[in-house]
N, C-alpha and C positions, 0 to 999 in steps of 0.2 A: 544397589544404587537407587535411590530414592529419583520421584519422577516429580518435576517442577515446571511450571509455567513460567516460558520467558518471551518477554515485551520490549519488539526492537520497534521504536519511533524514529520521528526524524523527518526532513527536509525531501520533499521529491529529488527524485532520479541520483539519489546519494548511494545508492546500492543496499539498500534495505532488506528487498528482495532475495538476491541474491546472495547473500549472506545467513539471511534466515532460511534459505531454499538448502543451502551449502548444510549448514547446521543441523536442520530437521534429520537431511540422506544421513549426515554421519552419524546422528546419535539415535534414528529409530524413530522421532516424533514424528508428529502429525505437522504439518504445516499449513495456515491456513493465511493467504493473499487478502488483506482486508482493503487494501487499495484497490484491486481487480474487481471487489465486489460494488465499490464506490463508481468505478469505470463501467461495471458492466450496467450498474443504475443509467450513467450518461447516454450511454452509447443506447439503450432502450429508447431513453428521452430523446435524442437525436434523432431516429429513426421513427417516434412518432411525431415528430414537429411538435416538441413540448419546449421550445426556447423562443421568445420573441427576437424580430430581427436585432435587438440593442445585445442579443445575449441574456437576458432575464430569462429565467424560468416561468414557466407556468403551474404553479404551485399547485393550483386546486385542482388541475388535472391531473398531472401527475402524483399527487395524494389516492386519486381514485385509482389509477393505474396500479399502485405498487403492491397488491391482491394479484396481477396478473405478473411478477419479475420474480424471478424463482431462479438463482445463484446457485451453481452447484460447482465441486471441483474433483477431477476423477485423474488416476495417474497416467501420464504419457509413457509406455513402457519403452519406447524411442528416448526421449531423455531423461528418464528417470523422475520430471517432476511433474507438479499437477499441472493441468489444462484449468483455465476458466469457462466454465459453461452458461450460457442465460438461457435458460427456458429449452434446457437440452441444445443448445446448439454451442460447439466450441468456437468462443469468440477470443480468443487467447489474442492473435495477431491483431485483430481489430480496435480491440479495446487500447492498443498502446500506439495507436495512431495522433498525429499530431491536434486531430480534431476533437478526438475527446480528451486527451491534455489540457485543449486552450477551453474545454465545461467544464470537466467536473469538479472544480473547487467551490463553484455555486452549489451543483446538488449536491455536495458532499457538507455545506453550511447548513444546509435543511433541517431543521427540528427531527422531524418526522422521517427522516430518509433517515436518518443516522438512530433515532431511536430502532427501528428496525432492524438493522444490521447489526447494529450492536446486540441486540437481542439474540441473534443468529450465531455471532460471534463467541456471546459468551456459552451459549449452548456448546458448539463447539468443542472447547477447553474445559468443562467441568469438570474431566474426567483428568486434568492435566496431564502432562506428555505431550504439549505441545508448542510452538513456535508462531507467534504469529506478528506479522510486522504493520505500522500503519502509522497514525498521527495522533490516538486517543488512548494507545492500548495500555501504559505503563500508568495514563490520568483515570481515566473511564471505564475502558473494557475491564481490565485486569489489576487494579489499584493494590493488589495484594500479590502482584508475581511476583518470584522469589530472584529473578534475574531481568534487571531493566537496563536497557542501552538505548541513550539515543543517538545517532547518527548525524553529523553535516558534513558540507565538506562546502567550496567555495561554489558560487552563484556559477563561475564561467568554467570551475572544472565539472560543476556536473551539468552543466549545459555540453559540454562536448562530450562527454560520455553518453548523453540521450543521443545527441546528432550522429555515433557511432556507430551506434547502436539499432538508430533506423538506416542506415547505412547500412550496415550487415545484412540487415532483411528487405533490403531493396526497397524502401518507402523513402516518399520524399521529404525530404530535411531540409534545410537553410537554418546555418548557425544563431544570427540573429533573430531570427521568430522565437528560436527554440529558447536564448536565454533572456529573451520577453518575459515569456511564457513562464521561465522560473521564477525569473523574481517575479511576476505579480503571483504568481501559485502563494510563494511566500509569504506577501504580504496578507493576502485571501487566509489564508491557513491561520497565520498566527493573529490573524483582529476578529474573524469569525466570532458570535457571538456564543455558537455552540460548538464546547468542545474544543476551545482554540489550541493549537500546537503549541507545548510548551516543553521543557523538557521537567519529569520530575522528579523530585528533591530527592530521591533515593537510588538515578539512576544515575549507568556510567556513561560520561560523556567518551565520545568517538571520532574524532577531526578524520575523516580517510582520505585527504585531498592529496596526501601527497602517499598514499599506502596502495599496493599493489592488493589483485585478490585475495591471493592465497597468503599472505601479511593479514588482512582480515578476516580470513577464515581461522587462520592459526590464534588468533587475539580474542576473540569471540570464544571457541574452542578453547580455550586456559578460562576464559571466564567461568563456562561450562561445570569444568572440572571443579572449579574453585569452590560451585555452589550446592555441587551434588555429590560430593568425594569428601 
């Protein structure tokens, strides 16, 4: 069986993640979180007071900082999938906090932050056998993977799947922030000048609003089959 690069795009909190995390376990790839890497940019910025109080970034410091942000992802042998690391430290839970939710569509608009990552990213996958999910990957990273999906599902179903979801891990949520927070993600994402979310012309669309997981796991998985068999 021949080994293929596949690029699952798409809308936040539509289960991207989770689907290409599901994907990678069953067929052996590599999977690489390219959203976590954009969170773990935020969550650095946050943490050095690189946002003015409006929410603006601070460009030209944080251009000199990104020499010191070094992304790494290592596996959880507790749940079988990877950790996000910044600078050796596992910030897995932090990064999917409500606070760098409502940044990182800013620094993830950045010329220079995205040219980076992407760089990163495509290093990554050269070797394909791998899965990786995000907002550029099927336009950008990967314009040549042999399998592209993209993802949505409604503004207030996957707003309550995020609120569930910090719910689970005991952080704090209130429904309405969180589908603020989607749709302007949305609109940030798709008018961006770098990179904008779009979906592309050769991939499969994916509605999972009204699809359970393991419905997406199995639909994905046929896809799978369809492109390496």
């Amino acid at each position: 069986m021949k080994k293929i690069t596949i690029a699952i795009d798409g809308h936040s909190s539509c289960g991207k993640s989770t689907m290409a995390k599901d994907l990678a376990r069953e067929v052996g790839y590599i999977y690489v979180d390219t959203g976590a890497m954009y969170r773990s940019v935020t969550l650095y910025a946050l943490r050095k007071g690189l946002f003015e109080e409006d929410g603006a970034v601070k460009t030209s410091e944080l251009e000199a900082e990104m020499p010191n942000i070094h992304i790494s992802f290592e596996l959880n042998k507790e749940t079988g999938r990877p950790d996000t690391y910044l600078n050796g430290e596992c910030v897995e839970k932090e990064i999917r906090s409500l606070e760098v939710s409502s940044h990182v569509s800013p620094i993830a608009a950045i010329g220079f932050v995205r040219k980076a990552l992407v760089a990163q990213q495509q290093q990554m996958g050269k070797d394909k056998g791998v899965v990786m999910d995000g907002r550029d990957i099927g336009t950008v990273v990967f314009p040549d993977a042999e399998l592209k999906v993209f993802v949505t599902a409604s503004a207030k179903v996957r707003a309550q799947r995020r609120f569930d979801e910090l719910q689970a891990k005991g952080m704090p949520a209130d429904f309405d922030d969180i589908l603020k927070n989607v749709e302007e993600r949305d609109y940030i994402d798709s008018h961006r000048e770098e990179s904008p979310l779009r979906q592309a012309e050769d991939a499969l669309l994916l509605d999972n609003s009204d699809m359970t997981i393991p419905e997406q796991k199995q639909w994905l998985l046929e896809r799978f089959r369809e492109r390496t068999c």
